[in-house]
C-alpha positions in Angstrom: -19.6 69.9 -28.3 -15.9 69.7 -28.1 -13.3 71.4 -26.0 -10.1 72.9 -27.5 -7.0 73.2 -25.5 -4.6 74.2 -27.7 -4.1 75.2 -31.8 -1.6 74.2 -34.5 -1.3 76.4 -37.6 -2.1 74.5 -40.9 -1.4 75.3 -44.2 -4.9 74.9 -46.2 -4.5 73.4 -49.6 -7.6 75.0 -50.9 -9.4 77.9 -49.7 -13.1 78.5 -50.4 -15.7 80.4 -49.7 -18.0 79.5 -46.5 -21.5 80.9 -45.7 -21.6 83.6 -43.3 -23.6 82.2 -39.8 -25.3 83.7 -36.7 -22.7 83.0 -33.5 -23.0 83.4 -29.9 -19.5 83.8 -27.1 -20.8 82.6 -23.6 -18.3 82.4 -21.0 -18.2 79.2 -19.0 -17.2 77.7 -15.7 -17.4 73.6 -15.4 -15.6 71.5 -12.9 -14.1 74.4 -11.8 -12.5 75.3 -15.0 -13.3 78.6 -17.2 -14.1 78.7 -21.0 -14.8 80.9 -23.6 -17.9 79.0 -26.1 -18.6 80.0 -29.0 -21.9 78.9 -30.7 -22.6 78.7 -34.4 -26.5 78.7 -35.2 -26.1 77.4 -39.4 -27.9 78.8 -42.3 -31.6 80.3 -42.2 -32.6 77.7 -44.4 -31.9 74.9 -42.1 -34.7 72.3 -41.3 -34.5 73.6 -37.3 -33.6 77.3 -37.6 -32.5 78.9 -34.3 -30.8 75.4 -33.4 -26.7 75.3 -32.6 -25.0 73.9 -35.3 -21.2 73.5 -34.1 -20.4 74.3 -30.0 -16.3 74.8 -29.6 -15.5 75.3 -25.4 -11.8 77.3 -25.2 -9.7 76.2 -22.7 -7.9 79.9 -21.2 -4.3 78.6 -23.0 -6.3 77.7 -26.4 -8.1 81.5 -26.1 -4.5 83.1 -25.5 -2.9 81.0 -28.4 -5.6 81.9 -30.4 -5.8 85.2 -29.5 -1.4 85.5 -30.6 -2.3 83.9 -33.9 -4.9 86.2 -34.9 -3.1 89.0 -33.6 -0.3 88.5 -36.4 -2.3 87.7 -39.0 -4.5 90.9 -38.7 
């Protein structure tokens, strides 16, 4: 699991494509602190299907940053 307080836009030198995954959004409160998680569950065809693959916890300024960045580029 990682938390993610903040983004910087990069510049991908090669762009392929990735497998489309099941995902859950939980919203979190630890220490006091509220996050928005999001979940990814992998490929159907993995040895323990059903089981989280990546876990990403966004701190509220990483969510609004986020949230500006995909706002322009959609």
């Amino acid at each position: 699991m990682a938390v993610v307080r903040d983004f910087e836009i990069k510049d991908l030198d090669r762009i392929t494509s990735h497998s489309e995954v099941e995902a859950t959004v939980s919203l979190v409160e630890c220490d006091g602190e509220k996050f928005v998680q999001i979940d990814t569950y992998g490929s159907k065809d993995r040895a323990i299907p059903g089981k989280t693959s990546q876990s990403l916890r966004l701190s509220e300024a990483a969510f609004k940053k986020l949230s500006e960045i995909a706002g322009k580029h959609f």
